[in-house]
N, C-alpha and C positions, 0 to 999 in steps of 0.2 A: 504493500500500500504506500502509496507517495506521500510527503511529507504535508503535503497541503490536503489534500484526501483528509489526512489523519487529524490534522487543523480544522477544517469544517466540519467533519464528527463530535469534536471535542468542540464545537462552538455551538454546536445545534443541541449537544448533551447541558450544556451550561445554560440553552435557553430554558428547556422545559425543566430543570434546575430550578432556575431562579423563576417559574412560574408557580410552581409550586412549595416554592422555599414558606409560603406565609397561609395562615389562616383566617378566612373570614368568613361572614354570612353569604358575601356574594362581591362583583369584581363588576367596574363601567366598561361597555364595550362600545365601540364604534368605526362603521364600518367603511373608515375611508384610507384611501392610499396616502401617502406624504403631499402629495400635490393636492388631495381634497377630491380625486376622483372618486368614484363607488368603486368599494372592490369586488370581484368578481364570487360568484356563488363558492369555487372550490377554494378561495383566498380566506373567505368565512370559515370554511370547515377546517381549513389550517389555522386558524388564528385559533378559533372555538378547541381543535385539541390539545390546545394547550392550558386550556382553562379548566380540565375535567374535575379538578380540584372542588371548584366552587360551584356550591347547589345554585345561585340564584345568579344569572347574568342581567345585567339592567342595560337598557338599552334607553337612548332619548326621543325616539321620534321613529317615524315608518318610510321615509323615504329611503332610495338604492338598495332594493328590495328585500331590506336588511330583516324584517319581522319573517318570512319564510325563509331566508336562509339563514338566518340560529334557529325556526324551529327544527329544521332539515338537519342542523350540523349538531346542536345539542344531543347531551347523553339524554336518556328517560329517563334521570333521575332529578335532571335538571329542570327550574324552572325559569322565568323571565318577569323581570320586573320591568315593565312595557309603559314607555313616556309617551305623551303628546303633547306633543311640540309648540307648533304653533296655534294659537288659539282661535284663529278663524278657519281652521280647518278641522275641528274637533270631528264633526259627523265623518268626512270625506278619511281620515284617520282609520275611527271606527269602523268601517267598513274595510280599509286596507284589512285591518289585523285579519277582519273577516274570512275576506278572500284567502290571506295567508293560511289559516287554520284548513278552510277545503281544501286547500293545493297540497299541502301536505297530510294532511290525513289527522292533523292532532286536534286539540279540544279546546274549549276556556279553562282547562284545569291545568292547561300548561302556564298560563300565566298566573302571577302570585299576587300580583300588583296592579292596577295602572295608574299612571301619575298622572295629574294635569298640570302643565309648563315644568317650569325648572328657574326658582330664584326671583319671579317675578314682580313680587313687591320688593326683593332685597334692591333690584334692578332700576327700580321705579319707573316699571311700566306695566304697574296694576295698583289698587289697591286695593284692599280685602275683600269689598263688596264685590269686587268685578271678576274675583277669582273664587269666589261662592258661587258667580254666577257662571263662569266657564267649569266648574267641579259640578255644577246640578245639571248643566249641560252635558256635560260628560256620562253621569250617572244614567241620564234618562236614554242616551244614544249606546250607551253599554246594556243594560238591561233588557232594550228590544233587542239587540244582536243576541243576548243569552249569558252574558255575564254576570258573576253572581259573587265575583270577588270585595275585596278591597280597593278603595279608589282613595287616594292621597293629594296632595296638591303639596310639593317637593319647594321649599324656599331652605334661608342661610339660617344658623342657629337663633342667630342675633334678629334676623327679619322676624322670626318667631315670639321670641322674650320681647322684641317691642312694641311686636303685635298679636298679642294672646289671642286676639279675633281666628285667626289663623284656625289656633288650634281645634276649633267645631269645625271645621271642613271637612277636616281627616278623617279615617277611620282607626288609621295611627297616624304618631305624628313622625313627618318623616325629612329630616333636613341634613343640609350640606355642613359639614364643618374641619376646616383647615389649621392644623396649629401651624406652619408656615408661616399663616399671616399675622398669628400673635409675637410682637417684636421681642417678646421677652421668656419664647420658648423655644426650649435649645428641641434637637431632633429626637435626642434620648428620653425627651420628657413629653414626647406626641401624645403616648397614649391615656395618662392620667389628667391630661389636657383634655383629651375627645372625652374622656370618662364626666368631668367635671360639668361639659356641655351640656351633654345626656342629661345629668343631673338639673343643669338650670334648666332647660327647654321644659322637664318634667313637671318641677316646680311653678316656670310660667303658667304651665297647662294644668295648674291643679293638681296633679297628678290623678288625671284622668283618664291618660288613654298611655300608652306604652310610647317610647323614641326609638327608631331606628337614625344612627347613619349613612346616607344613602353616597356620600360621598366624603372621603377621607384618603389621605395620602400624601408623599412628600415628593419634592421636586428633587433630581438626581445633576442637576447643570439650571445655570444661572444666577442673579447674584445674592449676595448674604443679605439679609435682612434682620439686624438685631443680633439674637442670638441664633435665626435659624437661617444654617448655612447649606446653601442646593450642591450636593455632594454623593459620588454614588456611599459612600461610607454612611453618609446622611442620610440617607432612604432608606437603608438596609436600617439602621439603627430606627428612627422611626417607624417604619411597619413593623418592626420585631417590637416596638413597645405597644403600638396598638394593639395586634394580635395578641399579646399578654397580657391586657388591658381589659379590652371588650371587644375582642374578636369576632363575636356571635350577634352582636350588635352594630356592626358596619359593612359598607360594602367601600371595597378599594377603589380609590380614583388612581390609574384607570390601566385597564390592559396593558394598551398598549400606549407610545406615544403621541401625541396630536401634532405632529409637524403642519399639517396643515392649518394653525389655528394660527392667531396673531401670536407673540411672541411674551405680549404685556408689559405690565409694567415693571419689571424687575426679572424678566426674560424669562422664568419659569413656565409658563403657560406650555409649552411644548415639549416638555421634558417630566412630566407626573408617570412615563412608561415603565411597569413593575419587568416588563421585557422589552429588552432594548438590547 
């Protein structure tokens, strides 16, 4: 065997490695090339087996035919925690997923979740009333298709605790939270960071309904911020603190990496890939 032979072996064994090196509830996928094209159906099945680890895959939306092919590529053990995206396309959505479920032959039992947006009052381009009213739209366009799950509405920890209204939306409450962006937490201390969150969102909410994190993770490249510094040592260190944390409570941000996003404010934004 040639020496580069033996090198891409040993770098393909390192990926599915470090795919599996961490434990959570569930892992963000998304299904675009570096350039932001769609990836192709068997590009999903390769990404997805790398994931077999994790029971619940979250996905943010149904464009690039991405809801039938993780139902296609997913194990049967797995399920899918299913966004919708854009808010003027709530029904036209629910019907993709529709379709997806006939073309492949699975059920509404594959999915575990669905979300309406992602962060949008954190974003300020909702406010709670308006995302009541895209989550009963949601409700009402899921139910005639035959859905009988849980239906969420996905904002930031803090968009939550500001805005308790929030938390009657949900069926749990289900938010993003980054210790990256807290300046005064190092990486080793990520995961008693996300634990603490958990805890406020709870308390905002009464403690009435259960927290999940739907999004959690560290940056592996880009720059220091405080004390949290984007390093692959730093990523490694931080998910091994979340996973010993509240690993049963969050899903990793994110698969893989988002080269195609903007880059942000402190150049992270494209560099949260658990494989890379």
């Amino acid at each position: 065997m040639k020496f580069s032979t033996v090198t891409s072996v040993l770098s393909a064994l390192a990926l599915i490695k470090q795919a599996t090196a961490y434990s959570a509830k569930g892992i963000s996928y998304s299904p675009y090339t570096d350039s932001g094209d769609c990836k192709t159906a068997s590009e999903v099945a390769s990404d997805l087996a790398q994931l077999t680890d994790f029971e619940i895959i979250r996905l943010y939306g149904t464009d690039c035919n991405q809801v039938e092919n993780v139902l296609a590529a997913k194990s049967s053990s797995q399920t899918i925690f299913q966004g919708l995206y854009y808010m003027d396309q709530i029904s036209s959505d629910v019907s993709t997923i529709s379709a997806a479920i006939s073309s492949t032959g699975a059920s509404w039992s594959d999915f575990t979740t669905i979300s309406v947006g992602n962060e949008l009052v954190n974003d300020g381009e909702a406010t709670v009333d308006q995302v009541a009213g895209y989550v009963q739209e949601a409700k009402s366009a899921l139910t005639s298709a035959g859905y009988t799950g849980d239906v969420v509405a996905v904002d930031t920890f803090i968009a939550v605790i500001n805005n308790p209204g929030l938390c009657e939306l949900s069926d749990y409450i289900a938010v993003n939270a980054h210790a990256y962006f807290d300046y005064n937490t190092a990486a080793a201390d990520a995961g008693p960071w996300v634990l603490e969150q958990i805890q406020r969102v709870w308390y905002a909410c009464d403690g009435q309904k259960n927290v999940l994190i739907t999004e959690t993770g560290w940056p592996y490249s880009g720059e220091t911020y405080g004390a949290a510094v984007a390093s692959e040592d730093a990523q490694s260190a931080a998910l091994t603190s979340i996973q010993d944390t509240c690993g049963n409570d969050v899903f990793l941000f994110s698969a893989f990496d988002h080269k195609w996003a903007s880059p942000g404010a402190y150049g992270i934004e494209q560099y949260f890939g658990i494989i890379h």
